[in-house]
N, C-alpha and C positions, 0 to 999 in steps of 0.2 A: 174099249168101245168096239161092236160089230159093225166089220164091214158091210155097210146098205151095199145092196143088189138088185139092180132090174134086169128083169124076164121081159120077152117080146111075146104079145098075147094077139098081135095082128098088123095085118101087110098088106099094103097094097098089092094090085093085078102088077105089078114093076119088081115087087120083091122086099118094095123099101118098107120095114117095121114103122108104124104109123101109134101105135097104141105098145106100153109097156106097165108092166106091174111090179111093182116096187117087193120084194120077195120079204122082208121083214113086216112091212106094214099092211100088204095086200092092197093100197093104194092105188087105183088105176092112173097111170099118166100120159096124154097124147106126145106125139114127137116134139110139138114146141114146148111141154113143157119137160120131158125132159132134159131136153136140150139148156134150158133153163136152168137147171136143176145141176146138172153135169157143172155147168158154166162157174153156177154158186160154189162148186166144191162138195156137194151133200153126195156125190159118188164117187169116191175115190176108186182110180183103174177102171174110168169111163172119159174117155173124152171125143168132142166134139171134131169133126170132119165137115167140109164147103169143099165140094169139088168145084172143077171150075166153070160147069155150066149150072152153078148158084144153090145146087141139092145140096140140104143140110141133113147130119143124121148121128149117131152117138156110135163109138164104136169101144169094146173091151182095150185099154192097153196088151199091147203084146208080151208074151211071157215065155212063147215058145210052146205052150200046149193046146191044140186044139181044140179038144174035148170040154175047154170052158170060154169058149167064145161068145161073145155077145149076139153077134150076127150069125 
């Protein structure tokens, strides 16, 4: 099975990715739903971040190389 992958295709004036595209399906998805999506499992080496003044947002698992960061 290939690993699903999403891209960040847009961001708020703050920075925060708002919109993502799913790189296998071309699929566009807003932050709730990947969020969503992360939650269900369908992205492995993505998960879910709530800082503590209540922003939610998906971030790459850490691997130690930068160069394929999510954010």
């Amino acid at each position: 099975m290939t690993k699903r992958k999403l891209k960040p295709i847009a961001e708020s004036s703050t920075g925060l990715n708002t919109r993502y595209q799913d790189v296998s399906t071309k699929k566009e998805l807003t932050l709730n739903q990947a969020v969503k999506a992360v939650k269900q499992g369908k992205y492995p080496g993505i998960h879910v971040v709530e800082r503590k003044d209540g922003t939610i947002f998906i971030r790459s698992n850490p691997d130690g190389k930068e160069n394929n960061n999510l954010e």
